[in-house]
C-alpha positions in Angstrom: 28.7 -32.9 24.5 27.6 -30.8 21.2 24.1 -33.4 21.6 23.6 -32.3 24.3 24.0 -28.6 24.0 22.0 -28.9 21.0 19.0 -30.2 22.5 19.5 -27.3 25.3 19.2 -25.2 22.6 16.6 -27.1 20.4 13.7 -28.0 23.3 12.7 -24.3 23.6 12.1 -23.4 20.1 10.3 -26.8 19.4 7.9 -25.7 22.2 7.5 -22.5 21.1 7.4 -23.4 17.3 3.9 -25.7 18.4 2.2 -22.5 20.1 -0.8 -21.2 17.9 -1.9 -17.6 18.2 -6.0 -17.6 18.0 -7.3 -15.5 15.3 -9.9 -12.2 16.3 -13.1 -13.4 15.1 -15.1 -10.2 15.9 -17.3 -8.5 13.3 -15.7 -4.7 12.6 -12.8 -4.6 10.6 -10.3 -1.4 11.9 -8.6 0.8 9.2 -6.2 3.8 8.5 -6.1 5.8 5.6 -1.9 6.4 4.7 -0.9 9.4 2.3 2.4 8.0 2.2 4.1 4.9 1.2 7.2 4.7 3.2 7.7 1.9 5.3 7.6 4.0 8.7 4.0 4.7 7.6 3.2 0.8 7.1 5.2 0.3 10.6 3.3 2.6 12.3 -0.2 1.2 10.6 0.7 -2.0 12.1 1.5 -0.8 15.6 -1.7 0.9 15.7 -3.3 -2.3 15.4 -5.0 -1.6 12.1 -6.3 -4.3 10.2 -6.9 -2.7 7.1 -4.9 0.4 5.1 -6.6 2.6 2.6 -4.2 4.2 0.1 -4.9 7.0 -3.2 -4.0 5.5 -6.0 -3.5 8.9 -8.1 -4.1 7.4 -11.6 -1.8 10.7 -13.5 1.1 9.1 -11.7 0.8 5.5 -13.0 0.0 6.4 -16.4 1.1 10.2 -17.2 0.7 9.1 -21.2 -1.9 6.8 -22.9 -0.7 3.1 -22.6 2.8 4.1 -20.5 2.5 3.0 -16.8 5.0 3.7 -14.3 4.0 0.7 -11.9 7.2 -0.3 -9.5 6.1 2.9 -6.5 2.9 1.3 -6.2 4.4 -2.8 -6.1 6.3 -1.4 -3.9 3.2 -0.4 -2.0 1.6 -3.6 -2.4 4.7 -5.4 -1.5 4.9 -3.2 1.9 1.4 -4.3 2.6 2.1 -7.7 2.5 5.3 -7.6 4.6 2.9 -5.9 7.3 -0.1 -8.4 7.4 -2.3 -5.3 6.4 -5.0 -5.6 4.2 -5.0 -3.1 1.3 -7.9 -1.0 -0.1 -7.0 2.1 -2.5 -9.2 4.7 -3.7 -8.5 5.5 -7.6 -9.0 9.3 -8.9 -6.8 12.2 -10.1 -7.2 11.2 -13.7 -4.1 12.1 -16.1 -5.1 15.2 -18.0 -5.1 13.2 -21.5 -7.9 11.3 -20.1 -9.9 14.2 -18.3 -9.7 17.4 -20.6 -8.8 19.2 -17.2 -6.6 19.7 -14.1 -7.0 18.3 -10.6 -9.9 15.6 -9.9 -11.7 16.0 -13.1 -13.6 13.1 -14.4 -12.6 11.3 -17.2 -14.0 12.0 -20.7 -15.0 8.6 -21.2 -16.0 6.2 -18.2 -14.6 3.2 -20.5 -10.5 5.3 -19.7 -11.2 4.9 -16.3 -12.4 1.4 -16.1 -9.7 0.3 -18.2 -7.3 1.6 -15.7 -8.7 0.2 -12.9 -8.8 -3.1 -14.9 -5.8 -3.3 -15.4 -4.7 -2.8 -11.6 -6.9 -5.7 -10.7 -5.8 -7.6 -13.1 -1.9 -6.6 -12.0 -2.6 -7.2 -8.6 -5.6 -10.0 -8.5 -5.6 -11.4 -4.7 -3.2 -8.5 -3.3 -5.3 -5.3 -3.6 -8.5 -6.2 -1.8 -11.0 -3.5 -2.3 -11.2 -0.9 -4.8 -12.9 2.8 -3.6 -14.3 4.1 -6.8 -13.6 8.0 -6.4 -13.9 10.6 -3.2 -16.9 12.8 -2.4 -17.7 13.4 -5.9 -21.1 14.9 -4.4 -18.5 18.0 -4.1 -17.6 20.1 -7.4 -14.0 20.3 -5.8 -14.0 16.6 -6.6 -16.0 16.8 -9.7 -13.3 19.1 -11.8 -15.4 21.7 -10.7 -18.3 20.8 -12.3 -22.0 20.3 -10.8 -21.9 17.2 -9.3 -24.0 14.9 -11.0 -24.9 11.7 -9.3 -25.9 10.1 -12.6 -22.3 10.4 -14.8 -20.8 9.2 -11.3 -23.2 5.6 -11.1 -22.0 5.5 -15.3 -18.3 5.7 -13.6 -19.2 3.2 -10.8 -20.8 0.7 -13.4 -17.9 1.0 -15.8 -15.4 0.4 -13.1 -17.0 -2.4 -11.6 -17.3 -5.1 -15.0 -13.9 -4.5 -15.0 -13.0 -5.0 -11.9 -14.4 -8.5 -11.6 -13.6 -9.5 -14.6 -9.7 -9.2 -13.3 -10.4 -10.1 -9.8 -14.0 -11.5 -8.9 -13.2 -11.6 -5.2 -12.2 -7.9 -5.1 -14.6 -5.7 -3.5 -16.0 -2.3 -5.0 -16.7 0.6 -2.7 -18.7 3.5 -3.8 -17.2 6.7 -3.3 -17.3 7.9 0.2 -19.7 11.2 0.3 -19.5 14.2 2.0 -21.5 15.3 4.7 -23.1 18.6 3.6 -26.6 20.2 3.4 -26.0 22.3 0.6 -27.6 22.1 -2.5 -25.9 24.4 -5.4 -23.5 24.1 -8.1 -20.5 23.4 -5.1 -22.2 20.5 -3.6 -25.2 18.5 -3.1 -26.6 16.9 0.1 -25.3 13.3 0.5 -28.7 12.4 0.7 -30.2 13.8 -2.2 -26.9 12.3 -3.9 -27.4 8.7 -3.1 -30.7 8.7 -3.8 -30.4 9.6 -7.1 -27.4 7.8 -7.6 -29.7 4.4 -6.7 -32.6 6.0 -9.2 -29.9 5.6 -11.9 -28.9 2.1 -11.3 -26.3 2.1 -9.0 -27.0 -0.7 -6.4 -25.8 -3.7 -9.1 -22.5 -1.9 -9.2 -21.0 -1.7 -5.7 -20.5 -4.7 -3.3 -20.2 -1.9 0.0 -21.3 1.4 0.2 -18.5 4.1 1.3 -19.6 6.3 3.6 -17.6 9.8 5.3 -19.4 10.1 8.5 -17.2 13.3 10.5 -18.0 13.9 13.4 -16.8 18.0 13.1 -16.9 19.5 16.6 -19.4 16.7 18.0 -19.0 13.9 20.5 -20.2 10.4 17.9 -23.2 9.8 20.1 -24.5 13.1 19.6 -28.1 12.6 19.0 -29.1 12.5 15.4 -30.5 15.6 13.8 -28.6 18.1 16.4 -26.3 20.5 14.5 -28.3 20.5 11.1 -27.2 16.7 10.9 -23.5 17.5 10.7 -22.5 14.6 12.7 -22.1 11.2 13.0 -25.2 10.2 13.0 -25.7 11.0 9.9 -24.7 7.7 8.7 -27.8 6.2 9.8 -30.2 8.6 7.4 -28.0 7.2 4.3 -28.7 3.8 6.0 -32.0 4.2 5.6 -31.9 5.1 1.9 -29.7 1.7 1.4 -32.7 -0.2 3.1 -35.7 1.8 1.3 -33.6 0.6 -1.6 -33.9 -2.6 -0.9 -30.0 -2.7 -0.3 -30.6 -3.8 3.6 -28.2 -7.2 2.5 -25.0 -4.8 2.0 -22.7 -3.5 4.8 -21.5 0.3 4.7 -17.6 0.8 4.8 -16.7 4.3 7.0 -13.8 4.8 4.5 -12.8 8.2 6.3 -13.7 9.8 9.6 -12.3 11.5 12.0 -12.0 15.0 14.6 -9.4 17.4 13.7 -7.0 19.5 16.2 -6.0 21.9 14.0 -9.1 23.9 12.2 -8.9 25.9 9.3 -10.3 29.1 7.6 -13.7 28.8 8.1 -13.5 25.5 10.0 -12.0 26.6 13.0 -15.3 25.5 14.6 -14.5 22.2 14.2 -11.1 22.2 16.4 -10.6 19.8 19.3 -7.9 19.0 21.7 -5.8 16.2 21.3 -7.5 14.1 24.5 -11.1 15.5 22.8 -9.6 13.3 19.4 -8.7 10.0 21.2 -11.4 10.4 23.5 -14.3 10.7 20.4 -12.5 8.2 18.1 -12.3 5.2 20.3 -16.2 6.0 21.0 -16.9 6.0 17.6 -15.4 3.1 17.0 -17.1 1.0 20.4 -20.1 2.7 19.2 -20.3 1.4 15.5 -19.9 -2.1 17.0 -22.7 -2.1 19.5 -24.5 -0.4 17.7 -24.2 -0.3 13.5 -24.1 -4.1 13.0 -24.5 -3.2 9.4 -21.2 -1.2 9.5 -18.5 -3.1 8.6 -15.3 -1.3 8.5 -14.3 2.0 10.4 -11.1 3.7 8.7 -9.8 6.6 10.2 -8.7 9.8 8.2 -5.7 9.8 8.6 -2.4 8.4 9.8 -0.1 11.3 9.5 -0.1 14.0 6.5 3.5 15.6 6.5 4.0 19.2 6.7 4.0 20.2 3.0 0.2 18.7 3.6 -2.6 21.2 4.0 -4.3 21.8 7.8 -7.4 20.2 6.2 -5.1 16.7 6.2 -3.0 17.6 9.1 -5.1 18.2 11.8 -6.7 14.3 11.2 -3.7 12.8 11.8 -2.8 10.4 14.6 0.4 11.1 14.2 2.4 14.2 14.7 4.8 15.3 11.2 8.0 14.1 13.3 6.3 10.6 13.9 5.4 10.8 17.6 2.0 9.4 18.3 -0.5 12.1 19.6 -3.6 10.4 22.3 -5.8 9.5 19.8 -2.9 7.0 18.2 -2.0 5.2 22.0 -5.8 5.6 22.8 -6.6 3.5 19.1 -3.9 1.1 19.8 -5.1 0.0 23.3 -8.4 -0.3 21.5 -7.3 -2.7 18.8 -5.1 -4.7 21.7 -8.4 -5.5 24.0 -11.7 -4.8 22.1 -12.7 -8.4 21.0 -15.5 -7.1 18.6 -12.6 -6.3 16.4 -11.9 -8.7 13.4 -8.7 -10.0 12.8 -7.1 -12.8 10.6 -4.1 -14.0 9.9 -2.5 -13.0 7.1 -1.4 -15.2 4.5 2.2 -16.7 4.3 4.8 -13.9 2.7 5.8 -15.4 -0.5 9.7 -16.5 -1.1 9.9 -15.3 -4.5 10.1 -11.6 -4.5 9.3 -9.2 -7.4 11.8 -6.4 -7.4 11.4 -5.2 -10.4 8.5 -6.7 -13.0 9.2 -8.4 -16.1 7.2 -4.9 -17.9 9.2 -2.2 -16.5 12.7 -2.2 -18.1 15.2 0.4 -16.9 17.8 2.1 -19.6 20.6 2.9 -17.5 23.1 5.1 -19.8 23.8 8.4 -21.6 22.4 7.5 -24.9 19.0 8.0 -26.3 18.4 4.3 -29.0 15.4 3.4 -30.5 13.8 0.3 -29.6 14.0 -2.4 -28.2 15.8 0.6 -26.2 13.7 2.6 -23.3 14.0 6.2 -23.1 16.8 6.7 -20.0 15.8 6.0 -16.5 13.7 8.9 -14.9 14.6 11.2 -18.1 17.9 11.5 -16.6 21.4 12.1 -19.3 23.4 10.7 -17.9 21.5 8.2 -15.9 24.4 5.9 -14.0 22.0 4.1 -11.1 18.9 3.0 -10.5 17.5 2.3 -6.9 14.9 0.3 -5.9 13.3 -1.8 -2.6 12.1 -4.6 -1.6 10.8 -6.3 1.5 12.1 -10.1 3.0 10.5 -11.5 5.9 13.2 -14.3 7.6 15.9 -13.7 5.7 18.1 -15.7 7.6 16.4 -18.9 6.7 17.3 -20.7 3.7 19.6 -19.1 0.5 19.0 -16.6 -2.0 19.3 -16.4 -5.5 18.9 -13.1 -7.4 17.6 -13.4 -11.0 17.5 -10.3 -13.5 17.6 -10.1 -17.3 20.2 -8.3 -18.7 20.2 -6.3 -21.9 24.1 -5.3 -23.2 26.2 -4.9 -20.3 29.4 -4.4 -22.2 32.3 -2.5 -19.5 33.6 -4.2 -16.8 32.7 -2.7 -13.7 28.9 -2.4 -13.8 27.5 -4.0 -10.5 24.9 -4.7 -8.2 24.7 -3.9 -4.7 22.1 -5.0 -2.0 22.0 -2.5 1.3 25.4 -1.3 0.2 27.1 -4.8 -0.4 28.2 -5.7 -3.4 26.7 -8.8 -4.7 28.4 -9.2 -7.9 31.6 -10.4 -8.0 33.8 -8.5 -9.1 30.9 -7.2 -11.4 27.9 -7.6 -13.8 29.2 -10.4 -16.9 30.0 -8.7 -19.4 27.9 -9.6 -22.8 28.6 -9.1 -26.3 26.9 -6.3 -28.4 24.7 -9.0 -29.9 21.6 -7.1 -28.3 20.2 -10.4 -26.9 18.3 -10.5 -23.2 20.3 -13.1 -21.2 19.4 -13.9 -17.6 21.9 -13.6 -15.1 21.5 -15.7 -11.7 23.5 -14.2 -8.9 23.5 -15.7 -5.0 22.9 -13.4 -2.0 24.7 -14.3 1.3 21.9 -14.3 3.7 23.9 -11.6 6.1 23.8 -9.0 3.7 19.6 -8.9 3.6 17.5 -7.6 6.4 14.7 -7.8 8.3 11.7 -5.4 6.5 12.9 -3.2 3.9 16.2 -3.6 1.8 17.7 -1.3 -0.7 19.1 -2.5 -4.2 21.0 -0.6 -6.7 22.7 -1.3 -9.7 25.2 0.8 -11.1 27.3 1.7 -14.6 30.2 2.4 -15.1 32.1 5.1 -17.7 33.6 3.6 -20.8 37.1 3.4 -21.3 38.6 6.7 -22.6 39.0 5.5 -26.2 35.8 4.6 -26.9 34.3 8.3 -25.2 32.8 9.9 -27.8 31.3 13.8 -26.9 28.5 13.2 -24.6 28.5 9.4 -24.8 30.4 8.5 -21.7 28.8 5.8 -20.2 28.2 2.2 -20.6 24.1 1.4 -21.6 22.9 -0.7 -20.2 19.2 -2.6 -20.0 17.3 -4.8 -17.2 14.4 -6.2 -16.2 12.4 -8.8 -14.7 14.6 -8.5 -11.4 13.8 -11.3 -8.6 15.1 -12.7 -5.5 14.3 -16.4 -4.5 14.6 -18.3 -0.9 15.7 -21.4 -3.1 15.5 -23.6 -0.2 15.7 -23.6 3.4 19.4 -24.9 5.3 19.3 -28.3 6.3 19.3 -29.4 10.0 22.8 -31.1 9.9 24.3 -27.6 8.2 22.9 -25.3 11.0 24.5 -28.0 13.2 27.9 -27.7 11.7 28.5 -24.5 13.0 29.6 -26.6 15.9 33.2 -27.4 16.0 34.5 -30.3 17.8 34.6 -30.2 21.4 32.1 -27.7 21.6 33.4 -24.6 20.0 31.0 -22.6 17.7 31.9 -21.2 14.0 29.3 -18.7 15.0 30.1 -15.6 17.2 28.4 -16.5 20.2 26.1 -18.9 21.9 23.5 -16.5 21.2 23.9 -16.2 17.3 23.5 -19.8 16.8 20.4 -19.9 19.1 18.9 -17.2 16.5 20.0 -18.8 13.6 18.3 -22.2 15.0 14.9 -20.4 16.0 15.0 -18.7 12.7 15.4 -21.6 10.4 12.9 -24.2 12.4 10.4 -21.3 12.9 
């Protein structure tokens, strides 16, 4: 009897589990740009059908002081991007103000600062971050630190940038900074045109593998004809085109790293306002209309996803979705696009990997109410007392297999200090306790595979107060040091043990029919 209701339940999944899905094999990649890296924003980029997410990489935030980078918000980032399929591109500017003399997007002193950063996040994420933009409208003095732009220090940036770029990560791709659309020609801005130009006088076509392009459409449909409105349109595109060609660049494609139609103009860009159907209506044209007609357009990216409401109108307007998450008609109109239009590319992404980083082996978090010197860090997030630390992490099938989480452990001396994953305790009945040798010891912990969730799971690990006769003044707590946190699938369950959730005579260990049904599709899938 329990053969035979295991083969009920068996023959449907095996015939499912031979399906293929065919891969897309158009020739214009889709994108979004995301100002945000919650998961609701990765969910949503999916959904949309983007193939593609473009994400600012502010470089003050990863490395506030020379040599000291804060790296685990932007793994996560990575991570999230991975968990979604979604290919991931990030634009790097914002230098810290030790590296720029100034405030805002200020060039660096030194091109060499800036191409060692971005070195070392190719070299961090070689394979997983797939294209690098290399600054935003820096044609702009806004962009610029207010300075004149000046095409020539910007192609000095762009070479820098790219030797160290594919020295981390040869098949990463470089992107010149998208340029902005104007006609002006003063200390403010300088025409786009004029820009490139120069900036291919000075060198730059050795230094960029695609060339980033903002084509806005402002107030006009995207077919409107080329040379209408003083050029402010899209058409625009195809005059920097030609400058690629009369380059002799014709072999590269142009990525549109931003475009879009807002519905909410601004100060003196009220002009520029369209209704919501007007946005869907103008960016699912723009996009047909770069594939019939740009074949040298390679990627269309859409500014923007949704900017929240501390965001200025500038952003807001862009976005496909509204600030509470509800998609406005350009976001349903995009996502019936990406469902049917087959001259959209689309591959499969690669296999999400089974050992997960949680927390690298080069961020160690001090978890305490002491300050130590080294091997000691300063306290986690500059906080006295500092009792938890919080981090995330995606799993994709976590029902298949077992898990093992790994950490090193730096003097965890008080009973009491644990771990918890999505509010489960997973230590039991907490962290060992070590002696005050001040030795790294790794600690190898098992995660019940109920506890872990589909997507994004939350992790914490938590101290505890010393006991009250060894309080001293302020030094309350237990300190505490980790790193190099992991979880592993260690292997997937065996046939036979999914099958012994049968009981004799047909009765299931499992809570239903149902449950084991999923457990079986998830384990052979």
């Amino acid at each position: 009897m329990r053969f035979v209701l295991l083969t009920l339940i068996l023959m449907p999944l095996i015939t499912l589990n031979g399906c293929s899905v065919p891969s897309q094999t158009g020739t214009l990649w889709f994108g979004v740009h995301i100002l945000s890296p919650e998961d609701a924003t990765f969910r949503a980029a999916r959904e949309l059908g983007a193939t593609w997410v473009i994400y600012p990489v502010l470089w003050r935030d990863i490395e506030p002081y020379p040599g000291h980078y804060a790296w685990p918000g932007l793994d996560l980032t990575v991570q999230a991007a991975e968990y979604y399929g979604l290919r991931l591109a990030v634009r790097v500017d914002h230098p810290p103000s030790w590296a720029s003399g100034g405030e805002g997007n200020t060039p660096p002193r030194d091109p060499e600062l800036y191409a060692e950063f971005v070195g070392k996040l190719a070299q961090r994420y070689a394979g997983r971050i797939k294209a690098y933009i290399i600054w935003n409208e820096p044609n702009l003095a806004q962009e610029w630190g207010g300075k004149a732009p000046d095409p020539e220090s910007y192609v000095a940036l762009l070479r820098a940038a790219y030797s160290r770029i594919k020295e981390a990560d040869p098949q990463a791709l470089v992107v010149s900074a998208g340029l902005a659309s104007t006609n002006e020609r003063s200390h403010q801005a300088m025409d786009d045109r004029l820009y490139l130009r120069r900036m291919y006088e000075a060198g730059a076509r050795e230094f960029f593998d695609a060339l980033g392009a903002h084509p806005y459409g402002f107030a006009y449909p995207p077919d409107d004809p080329r040379g209408s409105h003083q050029g402010l349109n899209m058409a625009r595109l195809e005059e920097l085109r030609e400058i690629m060609v009369a380059f002799g660049d014709a072999d590269k494609k142009v990525w549109v790293t931003e475009f879009g139609w807002t519905t909410e103009g601004y100060g003196e860009w009220t002009w520029a306002e369209v209704t919501e159907e007007v946005q869907a209506r103008y960016l699912t044209q723009a996009v047909a209309m770069a594939a019939q007609k740009w074949p040298w357009v390679e990627l269309m990216a859409v500014w923007n996803l949704m900017a929240g409401e501390e965001q200025p109108p500038a952003y807001r307007g862009f976005n496909l979705l509204r600030p509470d998450g509800s998609p406005k008609p350009a976001y349903k109109a995009l996502q019936s696009l990406t469902r049917h239009a087959l001259y959209l590319r689309r591959e499969p992404p690669p296999p999400y990997p089974d050992t997960i980083t949680i927390l690298a082996p080069d961020q160690t978090v001090h978890l305490g109410d002491s300050e130590y010197p080294y091997p000691w860090e300063p306290l986690h997030l500059g906080q006295n007392p500092s009792p938890i630390w919080e981090g995330a992490f995606y799993v994709q099938r976590p029902c298949k297999g077992r898990w093992l989480l790994s950490l090193e452990l730096f003097q965890s001396n008080e009973p009491g200090n644990f771990i918890a994953i999505n509010g489960h305790r997973v230590t039991k009945p907490y962290l060992p306790v070590e002696s005050w040798e001040g030795k790294w010891v790794v600690v190898d912990i098992e995660v019940p595979a109920e506890i872990l969730r589909e997507g994004r799971n939350r992790i914490t690990i938590s101290i505890t107060k010393r006991p009250p006769p060894w309080q001293h003044g302020d030094l309350v707590w237990d300190d505490i040091q980790f790193r190099n946190v992991m979880l592993k699938r260690i292997r997937s369950a065996r046939l036979w043990e999914v099958f012994s959730l049968l009981r004799p005579r047909g009765q299931f260990q499992l809570k239903s029919f149902q449950h084991l049904r999923e457990r079986l599709s998830c384990e052979l899938g």
